[in-house]
C-alpha positions as CSV (number, residue, x, y, z in Angstrom):
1,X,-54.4,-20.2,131.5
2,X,-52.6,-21.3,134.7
3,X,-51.8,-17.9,136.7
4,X,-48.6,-17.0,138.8
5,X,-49.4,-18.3,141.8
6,X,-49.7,-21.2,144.1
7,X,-52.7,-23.2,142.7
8,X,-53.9,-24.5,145.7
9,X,-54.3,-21.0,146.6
10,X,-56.2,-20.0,143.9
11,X,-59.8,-19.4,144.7
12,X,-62.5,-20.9,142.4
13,X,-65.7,-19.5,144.0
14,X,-66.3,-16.4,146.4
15,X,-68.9,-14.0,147.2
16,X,-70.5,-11.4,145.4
17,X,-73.7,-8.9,145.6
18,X,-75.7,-10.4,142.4
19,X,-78.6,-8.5,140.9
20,X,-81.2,-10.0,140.4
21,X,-84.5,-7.1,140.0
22,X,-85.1,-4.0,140.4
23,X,-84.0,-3.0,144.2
24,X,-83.2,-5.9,144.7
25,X,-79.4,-7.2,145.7
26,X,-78.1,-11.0,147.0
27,X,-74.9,-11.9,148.2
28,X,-74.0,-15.5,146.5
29,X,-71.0,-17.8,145.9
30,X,-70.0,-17.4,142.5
31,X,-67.8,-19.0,140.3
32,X,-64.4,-16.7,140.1
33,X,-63.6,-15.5,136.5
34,X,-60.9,-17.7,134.9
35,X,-57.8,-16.1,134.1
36,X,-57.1,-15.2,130.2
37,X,-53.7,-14.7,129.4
38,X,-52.9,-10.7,130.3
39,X,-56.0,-10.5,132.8
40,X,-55.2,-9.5,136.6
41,X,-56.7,-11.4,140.0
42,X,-57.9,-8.9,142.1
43,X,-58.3,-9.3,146.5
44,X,-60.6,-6.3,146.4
45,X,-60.0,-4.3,149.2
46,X,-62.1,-1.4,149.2
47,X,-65.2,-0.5,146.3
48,X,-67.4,2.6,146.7
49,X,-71.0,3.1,145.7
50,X,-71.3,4.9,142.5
51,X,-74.3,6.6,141.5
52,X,-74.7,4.7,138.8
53,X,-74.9,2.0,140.8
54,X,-77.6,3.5,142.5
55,X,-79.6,3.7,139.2
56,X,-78.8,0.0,138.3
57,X,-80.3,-1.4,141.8
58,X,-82.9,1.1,142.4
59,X,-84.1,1.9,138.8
60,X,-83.4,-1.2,137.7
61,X,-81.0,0.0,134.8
62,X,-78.6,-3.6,135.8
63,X,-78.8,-6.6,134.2
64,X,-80.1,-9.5,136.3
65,X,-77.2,-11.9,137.2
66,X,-74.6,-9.0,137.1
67,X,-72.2,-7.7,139.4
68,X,-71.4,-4.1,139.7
69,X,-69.1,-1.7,141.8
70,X,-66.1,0.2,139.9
71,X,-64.4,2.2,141.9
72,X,-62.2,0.1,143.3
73,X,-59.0,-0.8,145.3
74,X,-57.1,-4.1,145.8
75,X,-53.6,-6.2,145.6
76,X,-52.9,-8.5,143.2
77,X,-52.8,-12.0,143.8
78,X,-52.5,-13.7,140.9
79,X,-51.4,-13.0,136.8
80,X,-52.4,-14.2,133.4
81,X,-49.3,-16.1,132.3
82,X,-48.6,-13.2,129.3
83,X,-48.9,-10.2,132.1
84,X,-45.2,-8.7,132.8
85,X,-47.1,-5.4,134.1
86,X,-47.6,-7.1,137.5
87,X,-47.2,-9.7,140.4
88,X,-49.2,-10.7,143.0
89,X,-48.9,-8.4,146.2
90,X,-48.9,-5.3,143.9
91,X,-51.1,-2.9,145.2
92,X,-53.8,-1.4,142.3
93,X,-56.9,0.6,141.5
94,X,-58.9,0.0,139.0
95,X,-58.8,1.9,136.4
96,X,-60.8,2.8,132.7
97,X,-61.6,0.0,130.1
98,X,-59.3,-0.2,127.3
99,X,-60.1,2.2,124.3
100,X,-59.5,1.4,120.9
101,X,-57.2,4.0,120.4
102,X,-57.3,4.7,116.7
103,X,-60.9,6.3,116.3
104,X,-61.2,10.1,115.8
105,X,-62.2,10.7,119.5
106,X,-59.0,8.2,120.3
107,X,-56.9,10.1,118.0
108,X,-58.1,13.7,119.7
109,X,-57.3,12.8,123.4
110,X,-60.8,12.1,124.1
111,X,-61.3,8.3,124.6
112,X,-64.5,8.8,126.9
113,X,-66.0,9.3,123.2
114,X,-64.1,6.1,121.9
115,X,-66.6,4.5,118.8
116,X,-65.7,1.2,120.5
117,X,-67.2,2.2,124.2
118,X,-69.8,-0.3,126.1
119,X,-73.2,1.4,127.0
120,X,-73.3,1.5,130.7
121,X,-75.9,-1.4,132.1
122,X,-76.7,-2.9,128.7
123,X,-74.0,-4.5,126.6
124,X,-72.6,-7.3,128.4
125,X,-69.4,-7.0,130.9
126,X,-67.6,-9.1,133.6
127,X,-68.2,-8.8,136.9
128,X,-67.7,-5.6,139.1
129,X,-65.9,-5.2,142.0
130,X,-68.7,-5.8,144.7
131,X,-66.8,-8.9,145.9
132,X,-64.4,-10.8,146.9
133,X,-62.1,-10.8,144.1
134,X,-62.5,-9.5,140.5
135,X,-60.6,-9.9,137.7
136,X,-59.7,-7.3,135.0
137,X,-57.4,-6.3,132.1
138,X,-53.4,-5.7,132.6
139,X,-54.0,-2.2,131.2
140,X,-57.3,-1.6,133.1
141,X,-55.0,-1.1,136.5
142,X,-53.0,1.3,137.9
143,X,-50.1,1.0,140.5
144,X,-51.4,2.9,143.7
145,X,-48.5,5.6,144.9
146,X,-47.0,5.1,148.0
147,X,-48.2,6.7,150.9
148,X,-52.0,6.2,149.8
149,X,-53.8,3.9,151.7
150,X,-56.0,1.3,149.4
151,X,-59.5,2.8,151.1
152,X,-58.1,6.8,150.0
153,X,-57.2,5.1,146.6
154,X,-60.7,3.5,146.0
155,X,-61.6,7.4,145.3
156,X,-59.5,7.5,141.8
157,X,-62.7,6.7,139.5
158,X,-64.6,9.0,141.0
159,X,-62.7,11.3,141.3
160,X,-61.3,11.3,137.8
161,X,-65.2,11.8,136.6
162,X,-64.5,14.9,138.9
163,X,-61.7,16.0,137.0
164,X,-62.7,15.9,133.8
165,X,-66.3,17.6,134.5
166,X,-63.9,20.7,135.7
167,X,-62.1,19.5,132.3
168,X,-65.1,19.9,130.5
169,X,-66.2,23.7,132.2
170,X,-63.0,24.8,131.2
171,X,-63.1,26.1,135.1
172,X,-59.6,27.6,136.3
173,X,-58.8,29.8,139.5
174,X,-60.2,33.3,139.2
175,X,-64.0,31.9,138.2
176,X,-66.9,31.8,139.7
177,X,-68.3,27.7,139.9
178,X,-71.5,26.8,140.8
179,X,-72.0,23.1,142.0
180,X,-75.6,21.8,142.1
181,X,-75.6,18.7,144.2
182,X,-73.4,17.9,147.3
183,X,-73.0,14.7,147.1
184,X,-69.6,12.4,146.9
185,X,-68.8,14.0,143.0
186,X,-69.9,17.2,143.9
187,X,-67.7,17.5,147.1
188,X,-65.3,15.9,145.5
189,X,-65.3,18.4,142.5
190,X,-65.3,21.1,145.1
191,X,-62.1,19.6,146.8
192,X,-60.6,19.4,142.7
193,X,-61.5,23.0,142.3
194,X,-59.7,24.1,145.2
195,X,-56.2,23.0,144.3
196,X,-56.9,25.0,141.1
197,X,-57.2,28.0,143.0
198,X,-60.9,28.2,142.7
199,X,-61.9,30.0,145.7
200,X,-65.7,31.8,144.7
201,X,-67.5,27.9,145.0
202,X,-71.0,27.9,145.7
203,X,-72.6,24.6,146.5
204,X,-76.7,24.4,146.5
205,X,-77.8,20.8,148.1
206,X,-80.7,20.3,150.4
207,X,-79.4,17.7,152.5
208,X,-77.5,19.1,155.8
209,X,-74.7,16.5,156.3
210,X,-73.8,17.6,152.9
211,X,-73.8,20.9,153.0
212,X,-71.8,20.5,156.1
213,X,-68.9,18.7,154.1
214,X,-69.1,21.0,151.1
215,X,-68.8,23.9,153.8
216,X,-65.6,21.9,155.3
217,X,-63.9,22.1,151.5
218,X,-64.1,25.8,151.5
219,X,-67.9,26.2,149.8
220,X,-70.4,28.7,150.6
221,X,-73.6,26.3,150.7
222,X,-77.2,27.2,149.9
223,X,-80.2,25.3,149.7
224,X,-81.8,24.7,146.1
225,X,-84.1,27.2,147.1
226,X,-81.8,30.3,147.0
227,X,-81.6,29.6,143.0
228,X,-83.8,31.5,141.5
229,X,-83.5,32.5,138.1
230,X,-84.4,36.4,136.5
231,X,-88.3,36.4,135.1
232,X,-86.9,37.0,132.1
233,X,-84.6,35.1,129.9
234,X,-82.2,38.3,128.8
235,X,-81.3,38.9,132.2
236,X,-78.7,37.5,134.3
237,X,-78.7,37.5,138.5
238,X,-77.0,39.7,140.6
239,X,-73.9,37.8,140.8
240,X,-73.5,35.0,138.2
241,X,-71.5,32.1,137.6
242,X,-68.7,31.2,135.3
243,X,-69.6,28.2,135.1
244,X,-71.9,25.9,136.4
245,X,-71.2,21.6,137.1
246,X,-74.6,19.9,137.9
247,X,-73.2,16.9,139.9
248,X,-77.1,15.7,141.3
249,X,-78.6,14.3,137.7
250,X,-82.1,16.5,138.9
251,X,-84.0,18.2,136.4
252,X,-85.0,20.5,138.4
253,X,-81.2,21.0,139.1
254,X,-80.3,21.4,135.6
255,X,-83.1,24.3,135.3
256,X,-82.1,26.1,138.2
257,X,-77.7,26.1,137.2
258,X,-78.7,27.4,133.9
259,X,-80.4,30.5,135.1
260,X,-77.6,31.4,137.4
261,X,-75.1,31.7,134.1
262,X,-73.4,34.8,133.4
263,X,-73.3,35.7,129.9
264,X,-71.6,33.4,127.9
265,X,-71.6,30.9,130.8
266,X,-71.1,26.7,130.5
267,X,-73.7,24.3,132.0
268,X,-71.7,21.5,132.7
269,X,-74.2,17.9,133.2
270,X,-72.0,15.3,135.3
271,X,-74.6,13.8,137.2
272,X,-77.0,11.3,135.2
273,X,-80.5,10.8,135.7
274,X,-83.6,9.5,133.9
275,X,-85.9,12.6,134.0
276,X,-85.3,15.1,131.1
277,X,-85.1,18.9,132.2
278,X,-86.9,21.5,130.1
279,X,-84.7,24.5,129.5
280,X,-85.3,27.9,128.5
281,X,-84.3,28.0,125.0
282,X,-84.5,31.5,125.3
283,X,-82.5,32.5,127.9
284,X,-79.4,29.9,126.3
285,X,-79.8,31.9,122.7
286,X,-80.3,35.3,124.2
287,X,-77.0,35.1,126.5
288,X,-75.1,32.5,124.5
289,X,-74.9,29.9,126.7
290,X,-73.0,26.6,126.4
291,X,-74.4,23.5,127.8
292,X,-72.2,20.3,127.6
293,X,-72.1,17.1,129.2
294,X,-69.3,15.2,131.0
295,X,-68.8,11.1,130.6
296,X,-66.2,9.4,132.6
297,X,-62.5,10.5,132.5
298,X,-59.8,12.9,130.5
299,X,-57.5,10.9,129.0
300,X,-55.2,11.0,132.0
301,X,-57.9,11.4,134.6
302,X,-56.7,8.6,136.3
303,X,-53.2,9.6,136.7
304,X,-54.4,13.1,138.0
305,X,-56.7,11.6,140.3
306,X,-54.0,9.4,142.0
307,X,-51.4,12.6,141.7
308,X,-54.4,14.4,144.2
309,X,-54.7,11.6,146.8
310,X,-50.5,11.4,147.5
311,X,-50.9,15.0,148.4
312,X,-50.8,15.8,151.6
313,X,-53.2,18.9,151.8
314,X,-55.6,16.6,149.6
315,X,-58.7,16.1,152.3
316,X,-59.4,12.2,151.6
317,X,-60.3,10.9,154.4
318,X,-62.9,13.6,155.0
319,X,-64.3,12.4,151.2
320,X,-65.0,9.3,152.6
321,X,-68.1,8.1,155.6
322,X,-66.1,7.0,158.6
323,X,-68.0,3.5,158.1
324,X,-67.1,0.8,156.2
325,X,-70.1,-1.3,154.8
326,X,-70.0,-5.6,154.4
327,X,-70.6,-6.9,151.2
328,X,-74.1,-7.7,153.0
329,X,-74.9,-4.3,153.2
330,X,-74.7,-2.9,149.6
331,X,-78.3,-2.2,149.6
332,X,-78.6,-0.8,153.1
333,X,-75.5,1.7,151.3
334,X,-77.6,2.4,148.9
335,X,-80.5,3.4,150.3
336,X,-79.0,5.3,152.6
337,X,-77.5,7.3,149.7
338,X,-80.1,7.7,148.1
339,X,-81.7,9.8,150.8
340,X,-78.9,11.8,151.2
341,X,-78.1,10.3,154.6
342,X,-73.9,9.8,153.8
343,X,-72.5,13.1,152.4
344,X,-69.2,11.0,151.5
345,X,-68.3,8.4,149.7
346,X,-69.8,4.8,151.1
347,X,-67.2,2.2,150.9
348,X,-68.1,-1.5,150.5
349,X,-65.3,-3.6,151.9
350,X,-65.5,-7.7,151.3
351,X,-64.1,-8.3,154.8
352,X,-65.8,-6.1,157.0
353,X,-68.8,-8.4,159.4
């Protein structure tokens, strides 16, 4: 389809960080994705480094061939010829894939459930937003407010998964939250819980830039070691939590939040991982326990999320590492995260040297 703009500016091959095994990343011209009728051409201006993509490079959970990065920033330059939602210069993050809308989960306000979803790193997708340009749905988008920068803005997604983990704890001001894991969700859900009016936050991470940050949001910060569960399963500790968000995808993580549960507490699993925790059945019957997981976004996470970064006393620029990372340095960003050298979010930015 020809797309709203000049044609001889139209670009028909940039660069992108391909997959190709696991931990390993090249940056290659590709072809860019034609435009179907209501899809949008993306500059990308900002992408950060998701955990999962973590998983896809250095477990090897991607496909070979694939492209990934999703949280993502950038203005429009060109539209499918049936897109009245936008023009070029329009500035955009991207935003959730479009649900079906009429399933059960659909029909209860929950599309993160939607019977219709893609499993994450195996069915087939287009290319992410580690490049140049991408290209995605009219609907998949969302109109950055004014007065957010596009490298504050490329914090949306994640902090929409965030949102709806506090969505999921049921956690409002006058609780107790644990967060297990300081890294970019987990300060970020500290940063979320804050303009609740959560002010009893405890944040156990062993890395010390993170903790740092976490500190900076208005945590208390401990190091995993400080969470030590009662011998036995009936008891609770001296001073338990409300609810618990375990933002690292650790089993051992995921052990230790559960014993630190008041009564009738939630265990809430945001981060993913590939190693399964064993939990004490006992101590989850005996004191009632809920343990639930969190997937992507509320039905208007993104909206929230966006809401957060226009305000003023929202801390975004301490969310994110003062350095911005080439497209050539994905793997570098990723390693680096890995070892829990960034405590923020790691942007990728196609036209940084």
């Amino acid at each position: 389809m020809a797309p709203s703009a000049d044609p001889a500016e139209y670009p028909t091959v940039h660069r992108a960080v391909v997959y190709t095994e696991r931990g390993h990343v090249e940056v290659a011209e590709r072809p860019v994705a034609p435009l179907g009728p209501r899809d949008v051409l993306l500059s990308v201006s900002h992408c950060g480094v998701c955990g999962s993509d973590i998983h896809f490079v250095t477990e090897g959970w991607g496909r070979p061939g694939s492209v990934e990065g999703h949280e993502y920033s950038g203005t429009v330059l060109a539209v499918g010829e049936a897109v009245t939602r936008w023009a070029p210069g329009d500035r955009v993050v991207g935003g959730p894939s479009p649900r079906c809308g009429t399933c059960e989960y659909c029909a209860a306000g929950r599309p993160s459930l939607c019977v219709g979803r893609s499993a994450a790193g195996v069915d087939e997708y287009p290319d992410g937003a580690f490049a140049d340009h991408t290209v995605a749905a009219e609907d998949a988008l969302l109109a950055v407010p004014d007065g957010v920068s596009l490298r504050a803005a490329a914090l949306a997604e994640p902090l929409a998964v965030a949102l709806h983990g506090l969505t999921r704890g049921g956690v409002t001001a006058g609780q107790r939250l644990l967060v297990t894991g300081g890294g970019p969700i987990g300060a970020l859900s500290v940063a979320a819980a804050r303009v609740r009016g959560v002010t009893d936050i405890v944040v156990s991470e062993p890395h010390p830039r993170r903790r740092d940050l976490c500190a900076r949001l208005g945590a208390e910060v401990v190091t995993p070691d400080a969470l030590v569960a009662p011998a036995m399963p009936h008891a609770v500790v001296d001073e338990p939590f409300d609810v618990a968000l375990e933002c690292s995808g650790h089993p051992a993580a995921m052990e230790a939040a559960l014993g630190q549960l008041k009564r009738a507490g939630t265990l809430v699993l945001v981060g993913a991982g590939v190693k399964r925790p064993r939990f004490d059945t006992s101590r989850i019957l005996l004191n009632e326990l809920v343990i639930t997981g969190s997937f992507v976004y509320d039905a208007d996470g993104f909206e929230r999320a966006l809401e957060l970064l226009a305000r003023p006393d929202f801390p975004s620029e301490a969310m994110i590492e003062p350095g911005d990372f080439p497209l050539a340095g994905v793997l570098d960003a990723i390693h680096g995260l890995e070892a829990g050298e960034y405590a923020g979010k790691v942007m990728i930015v196609p036209s940084a040297s």
